[in-house]
ZAMARGU-4260 file (C-alpha; in steps of 0.2 Angstrom, whole numbers, plus 5000, padded with zeros to 4 digits):
<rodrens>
0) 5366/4530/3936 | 5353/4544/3934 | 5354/4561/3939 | 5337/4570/3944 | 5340/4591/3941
5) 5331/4598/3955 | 5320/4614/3947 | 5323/4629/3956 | 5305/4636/3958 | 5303/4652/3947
10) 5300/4669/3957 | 5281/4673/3958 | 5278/4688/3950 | 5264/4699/3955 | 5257/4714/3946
15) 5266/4732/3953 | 5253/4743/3958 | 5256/4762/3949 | 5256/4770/3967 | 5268/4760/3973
20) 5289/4767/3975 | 5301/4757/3969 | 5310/4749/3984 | 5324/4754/3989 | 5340/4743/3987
25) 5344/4734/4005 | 5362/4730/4009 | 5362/4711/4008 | 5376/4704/4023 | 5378/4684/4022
30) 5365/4673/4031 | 5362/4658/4036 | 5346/4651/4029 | 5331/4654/4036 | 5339/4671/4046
35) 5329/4686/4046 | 5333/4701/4041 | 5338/4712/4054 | 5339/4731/4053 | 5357/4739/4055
40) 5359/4753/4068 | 5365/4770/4065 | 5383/4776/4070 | 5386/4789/4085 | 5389/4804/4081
45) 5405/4810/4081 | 5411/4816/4096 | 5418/4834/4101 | 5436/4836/4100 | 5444/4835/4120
50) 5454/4851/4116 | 5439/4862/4114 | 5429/4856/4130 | 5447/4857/4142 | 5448/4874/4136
55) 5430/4881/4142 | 5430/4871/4159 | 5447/4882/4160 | 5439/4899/4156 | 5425/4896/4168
60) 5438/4888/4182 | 5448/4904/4179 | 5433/4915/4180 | 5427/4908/4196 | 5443/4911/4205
65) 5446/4929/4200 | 5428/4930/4207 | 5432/4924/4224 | 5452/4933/4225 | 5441/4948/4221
70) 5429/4946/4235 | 5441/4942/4246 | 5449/4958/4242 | 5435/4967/4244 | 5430/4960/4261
75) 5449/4963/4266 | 5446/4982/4260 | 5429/4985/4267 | 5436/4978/4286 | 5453/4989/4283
80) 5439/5003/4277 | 5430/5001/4293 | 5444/5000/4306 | 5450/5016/4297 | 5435/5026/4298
85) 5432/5019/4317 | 5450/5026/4323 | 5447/5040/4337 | 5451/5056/4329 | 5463/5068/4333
90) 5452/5080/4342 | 5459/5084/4360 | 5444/5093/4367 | 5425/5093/4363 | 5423/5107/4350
95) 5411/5118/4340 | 5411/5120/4324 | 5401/5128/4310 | 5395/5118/4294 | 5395/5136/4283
100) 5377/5136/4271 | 5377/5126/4253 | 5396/5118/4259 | 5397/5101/4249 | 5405/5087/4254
105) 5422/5093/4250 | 5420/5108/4259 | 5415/5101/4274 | 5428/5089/4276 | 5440/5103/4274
110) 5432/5113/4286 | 5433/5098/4299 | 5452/5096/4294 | 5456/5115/4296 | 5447/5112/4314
115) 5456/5097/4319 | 5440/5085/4320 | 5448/5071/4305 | 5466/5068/4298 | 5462/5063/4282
120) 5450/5072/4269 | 5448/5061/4255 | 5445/5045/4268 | 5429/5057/4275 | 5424/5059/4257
125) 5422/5044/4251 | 5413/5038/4267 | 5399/5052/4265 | 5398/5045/4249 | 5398/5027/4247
130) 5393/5023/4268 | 5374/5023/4266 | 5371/5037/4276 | 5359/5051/4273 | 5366/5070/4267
135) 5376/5079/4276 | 5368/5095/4283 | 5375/5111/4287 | 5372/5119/4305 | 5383/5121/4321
140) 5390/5105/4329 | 5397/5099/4344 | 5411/5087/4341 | 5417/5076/4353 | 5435/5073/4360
145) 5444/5059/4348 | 5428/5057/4338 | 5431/5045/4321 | 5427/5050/4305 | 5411/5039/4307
150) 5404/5049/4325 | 5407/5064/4314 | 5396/5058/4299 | 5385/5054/4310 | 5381/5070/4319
155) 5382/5078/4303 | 5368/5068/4293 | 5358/5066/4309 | 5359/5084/4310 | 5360/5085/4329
160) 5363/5104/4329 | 5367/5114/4346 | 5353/5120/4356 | 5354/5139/4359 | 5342/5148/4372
165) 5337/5165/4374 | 5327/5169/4392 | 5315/5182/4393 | 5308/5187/4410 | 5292/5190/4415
170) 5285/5207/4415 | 5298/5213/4400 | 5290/5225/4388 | 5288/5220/4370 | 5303/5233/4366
175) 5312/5227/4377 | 5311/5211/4370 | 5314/5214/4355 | 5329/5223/4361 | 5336/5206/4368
180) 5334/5199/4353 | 5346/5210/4342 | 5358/5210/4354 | 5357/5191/4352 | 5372/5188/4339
185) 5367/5168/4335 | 5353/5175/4329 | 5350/5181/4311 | 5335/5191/4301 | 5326/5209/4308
190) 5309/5210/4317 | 5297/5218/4305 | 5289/5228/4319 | 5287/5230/4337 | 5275/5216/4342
195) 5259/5223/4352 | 5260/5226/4370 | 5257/5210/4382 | 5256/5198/4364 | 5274/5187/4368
200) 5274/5174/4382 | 5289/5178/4393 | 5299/5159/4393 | 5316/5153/4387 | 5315/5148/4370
205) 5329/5135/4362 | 5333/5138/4344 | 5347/5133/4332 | 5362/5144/4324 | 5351/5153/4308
210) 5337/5153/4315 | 5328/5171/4312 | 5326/5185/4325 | 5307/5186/4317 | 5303/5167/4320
215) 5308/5169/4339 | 5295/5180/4339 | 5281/5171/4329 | 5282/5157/4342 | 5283/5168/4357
220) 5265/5176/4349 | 5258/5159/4344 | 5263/5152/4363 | 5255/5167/4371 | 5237/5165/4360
225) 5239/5145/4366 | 5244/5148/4385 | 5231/5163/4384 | 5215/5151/4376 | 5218/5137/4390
230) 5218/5149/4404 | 5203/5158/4398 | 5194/5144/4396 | 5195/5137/4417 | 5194/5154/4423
235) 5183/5160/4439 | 5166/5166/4434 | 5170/5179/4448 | 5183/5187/4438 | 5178/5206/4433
240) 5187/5204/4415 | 5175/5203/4400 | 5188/5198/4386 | 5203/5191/4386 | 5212/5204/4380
245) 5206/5212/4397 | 5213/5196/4407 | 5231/5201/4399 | 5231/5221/4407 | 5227/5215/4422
250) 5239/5201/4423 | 5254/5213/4416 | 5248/5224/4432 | 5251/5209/4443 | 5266/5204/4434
255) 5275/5223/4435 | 5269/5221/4456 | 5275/5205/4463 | 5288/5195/4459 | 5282/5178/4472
260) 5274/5164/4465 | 5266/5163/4482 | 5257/5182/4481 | 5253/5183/4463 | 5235/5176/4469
265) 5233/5187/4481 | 5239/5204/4473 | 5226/5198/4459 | 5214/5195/4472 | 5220/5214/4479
270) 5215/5221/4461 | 5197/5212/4459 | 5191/5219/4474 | 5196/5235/4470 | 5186/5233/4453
275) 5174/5227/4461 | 5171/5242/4473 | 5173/5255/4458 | 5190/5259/4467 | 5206/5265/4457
280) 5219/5252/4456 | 5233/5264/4461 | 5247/5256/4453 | 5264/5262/4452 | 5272/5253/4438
285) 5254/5260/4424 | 5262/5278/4430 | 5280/5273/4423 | 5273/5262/4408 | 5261/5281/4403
290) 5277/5290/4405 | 5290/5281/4395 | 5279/5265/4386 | 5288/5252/4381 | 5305/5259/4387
295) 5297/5253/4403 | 5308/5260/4417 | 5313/5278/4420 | 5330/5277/4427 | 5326/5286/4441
300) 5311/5289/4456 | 5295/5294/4451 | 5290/5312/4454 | 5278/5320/4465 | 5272/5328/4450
305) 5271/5313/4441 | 5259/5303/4451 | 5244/5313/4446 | 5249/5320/4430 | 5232/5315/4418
310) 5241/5300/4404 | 5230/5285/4399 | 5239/5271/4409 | 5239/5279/4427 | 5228/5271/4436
315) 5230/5284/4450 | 5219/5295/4436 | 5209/5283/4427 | 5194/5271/4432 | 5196/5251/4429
320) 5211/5246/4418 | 5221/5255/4406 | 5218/5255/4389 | 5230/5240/4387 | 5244/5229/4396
325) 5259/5237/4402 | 5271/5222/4400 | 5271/5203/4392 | 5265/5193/4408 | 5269/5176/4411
330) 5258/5160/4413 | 5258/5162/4432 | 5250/5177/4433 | 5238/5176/4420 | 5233/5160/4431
335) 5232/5169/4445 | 5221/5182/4439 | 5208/5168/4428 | 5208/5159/4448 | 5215/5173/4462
340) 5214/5172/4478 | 5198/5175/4488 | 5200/5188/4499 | 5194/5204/4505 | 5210/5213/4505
345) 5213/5230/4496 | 5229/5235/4501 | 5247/5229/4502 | 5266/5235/4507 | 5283/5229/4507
350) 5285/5219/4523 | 5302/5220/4521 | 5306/5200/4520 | 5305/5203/4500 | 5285/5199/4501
355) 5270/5209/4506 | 5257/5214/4521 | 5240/5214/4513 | 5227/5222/4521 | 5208/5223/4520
360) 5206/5241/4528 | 5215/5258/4528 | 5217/5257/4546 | 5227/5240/4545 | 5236/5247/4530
365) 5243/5263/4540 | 5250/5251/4553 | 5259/5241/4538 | 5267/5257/4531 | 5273/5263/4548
370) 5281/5245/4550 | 5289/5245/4533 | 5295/5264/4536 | 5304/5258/4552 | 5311/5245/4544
375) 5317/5255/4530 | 5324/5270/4540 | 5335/5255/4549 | 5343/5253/4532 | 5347/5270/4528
380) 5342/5267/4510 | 5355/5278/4498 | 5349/5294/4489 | 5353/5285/4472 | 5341/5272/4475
385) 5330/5273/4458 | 5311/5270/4454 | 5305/5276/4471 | 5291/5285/4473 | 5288/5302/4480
390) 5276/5304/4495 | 5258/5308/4487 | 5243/5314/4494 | 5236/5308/4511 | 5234/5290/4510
395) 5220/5292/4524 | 5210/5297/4507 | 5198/5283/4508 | 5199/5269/4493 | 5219/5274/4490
400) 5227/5258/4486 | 5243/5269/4486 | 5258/5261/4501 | 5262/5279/4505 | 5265/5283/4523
405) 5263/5298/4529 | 5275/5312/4536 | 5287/5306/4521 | 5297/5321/4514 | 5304/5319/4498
410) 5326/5320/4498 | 5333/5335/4491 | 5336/5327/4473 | 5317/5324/4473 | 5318/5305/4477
415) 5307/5299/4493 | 5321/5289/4503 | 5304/5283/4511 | 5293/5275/4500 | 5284/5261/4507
420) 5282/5249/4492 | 5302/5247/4489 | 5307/5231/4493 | 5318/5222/4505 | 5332/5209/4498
425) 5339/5205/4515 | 5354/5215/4515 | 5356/5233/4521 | 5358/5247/4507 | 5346/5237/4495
430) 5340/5248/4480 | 5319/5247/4478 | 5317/5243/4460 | 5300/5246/4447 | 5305/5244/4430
435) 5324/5244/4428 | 5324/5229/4413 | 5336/5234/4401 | 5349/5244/4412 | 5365/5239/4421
440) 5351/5235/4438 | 5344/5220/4426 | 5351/5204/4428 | 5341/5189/4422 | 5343/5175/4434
445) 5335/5187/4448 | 5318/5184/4441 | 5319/5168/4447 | 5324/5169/4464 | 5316/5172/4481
450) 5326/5187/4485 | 5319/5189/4503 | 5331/5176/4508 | 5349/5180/4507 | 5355/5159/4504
455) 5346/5162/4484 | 5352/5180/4481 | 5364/5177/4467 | 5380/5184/4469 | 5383/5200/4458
460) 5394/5215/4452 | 5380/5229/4458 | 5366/5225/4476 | 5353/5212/4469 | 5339/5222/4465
465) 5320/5215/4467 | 5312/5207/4453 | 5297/5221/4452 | 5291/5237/4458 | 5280/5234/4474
470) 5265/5242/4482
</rodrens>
């Protein structure tokens, strides 16, 4: 028997190119013949230890919940924070109190402990500081009863100071206004100077604790130009006065003369005519204002001797107007002397209702003084009544505006107990007034009322005297 060898065929060989790499051995794994071979893949890499990833999940966990126990701390102290500082106060009764200048934070919550507005000083504190509110301002404060801690931050930061008001009636002088304003104790500061005569407009003026003396009276000065501008501006092209500086005399005449809303018109209207005709004004309150300026009343009646003595306001002396007002008139009468009333009187009296009897001869005007002397004789008016006028010359002197009646003797102390301008307040032994601002016969509220009818006569110490001297 013959065995054929089989001849494994020898490996081709091919020539190696230079360039080429020399393969790279192959990890050879058993195969069948035929199999391809296939590429092997590459492990995972290794994983993290468990340990280490527990522990992070952990420390975020943990941080995460300290986050929300602090938060709900937080929103536990805030409402506990806000119940506290929303509790009513202690405070029985509303109550001023003064915020001192440059007082901190600290200062003022000791200040509203030592006044019994809070309880508790360092709770105050820490709410001016942290509760979003604006800074806290010093100044004078009205508390309420049982206020929190938060109604008093608030009226602090708001600043919602206390008003004061100072009321200065028509007709006052420029020293006597200033005068009111030192005696004013809220107020602080001097007044450099006297303003000029008839430069304020007479109002009531609201003003907080601090503010200056001088600043009251810049914004009297700056309301009079204002007032004073408008009221030029729409006045009567029948009006006698050239400037407005002219308007102002006239009005303080009409001012110092009437009281009445209802006669300011008409006295004006009195005192155009009388320009008009070249005839003296003949007003009582310009001989006071030439004898004691801006002291503006004498104290007493005015002498025979008086009424004619030569100064530059008496307009029993002078023609026209005075050199200048003789008193800070109000808006009504500067109103009623840009528009008076149309009429052809040139005289007028007390009538003894608190108003006048106008007239538009002398002859009229006589019957009116012998009325008004009848009426006054009935009320036996006192020797002491004050800023009465002698009797003058005979009024039958034509183009004398003067109320004086004839026959009238002058009382033994040299005050006429018959003057015909004093006015009647509706109750018997009435004192006449002119000019008595400033003295114990001045109170303020009079200004205001109709004292013709007893129902508005306030009820005072000494007779309610009329508001102004009257012709």
């Amino acid at each position: 028997m013959f065995f054929r060898r089989s001849k494994t065929p020898a490996p081709e060989t091919t020539a190696q190119d230079p360039t080429d790499e020399p393969a790279l051995p192959q990890r050879l794994s058993p195969r069948s013949p035929g199999e391809a071979i296939k590429p092997t893949v590459a492990p995972p890499p290794p994983e993290k230890p468990e340990r280490e990833r527990s522990g992070l999940v952990g420390l975020i966990s943990g941080a995460l919940t300290f986050a929300v126990v602090i938060a709900i701390a937080a929103m536990i102290g805030i409402t506990l924070f806000q119940r506290q500082v929303r509790e009513p106060g202690p405070l029985a009764a509303d109550k001023v109190v003064v915020i001192p200048t440059h007082s901190g934070t600290a200062e003022i919550a000791e200040t509203l402990k030592r006044e019994g507005v809070i309880d508790h000083t360092g709770l105050f504190e820490f709410a001016a500081r942290f509760g979003g509110r604006p800074a806290l301002r010093a100044g004078e404060y009205v508390f309420k009863a049982h206020a929190s801690i938060s109604d008093a931050l608030d009226t602090i930061a708001t600043g919602r100071q206390v008003q004061h008001a100072i009321t200065f009636p028509e007709g006052l002088t420029s020293e006597q206004i200033v005068n009111r304003l030192n005696d004013n104790d809220v107020l602080a500061g001097e007044i450099n100077e006297i303003p000029p005569e008839g430069s304020l407009l007479p109002d009531t003026y609201k003003f907080e604790r601090g503010a200056t003396r001088q600043q009251i009276v810049n914004l009297m000065k700056a309301k009079q130009r204002e007032v004073l501008n408008q009221i030029w501006l729409r006045r009567s092209a029948d009006v006698p006065v050239r400037t407005p500086a002219e308007m102002v005399t006239l009005a303080s005449i009409v001012e110092k003369e009437t009281g009445r809303a209802d006669e300011r018109p008409r006295v004006a209207g009195v005192f155009i005519n009388r320009l008009n005709k070249r005839m003296k004004l003949q007003s009582d309150p310009t001989i006071v204002y030439g004898l004691v300026g801006g002291r503006g009343t004498l104290g007493r009646g005015i002498l025979r001797s008086e009424i004619d003595r030569p100064t530059p306001y008496n307009t029993y002396v002078i023609e026209g107007l005075p050199p200048g007002p003789i008193a800070n008139p109000g808006r009504a009468a500067l109103e009623a002397v840009a528009n008076p009333s149309r009429t052809k009187d040139l005289y007028f009296v007390a009538d003894g209702t608190g108003g006048h009897a106008f007239a538009d001869s002398l002859e009229a005007h006589q019957r009116n003084v012998a009325r008004w002397r009848a009426v006054e004789k009935s009320r036996q008016a006192p020797p002491d009544a004050v800023d009465k006028v002698e009797p003058g010359p005979d009024p039958a002197t034509p183009g004398r505006a003067s109320a004086y009646a004839p026959g009238g003797a002058p009382a033994g102390n040299g005050i006429n107990t018959n003057a015909a301008f004093a006015l009647d307040t509706g109750t018997p032994g009435t004192r006449a007034f002119d000019a008595s601002e400033g003295t114990r016969l001045d109170p303020l509220k009079n200004r205001t009322y109709d004292l013709g009818s007893p129902k508005t006569v306030p009820t005072l110490s000494e007779p309610a005297p009329a508001p102004r001297g009257r012709r």
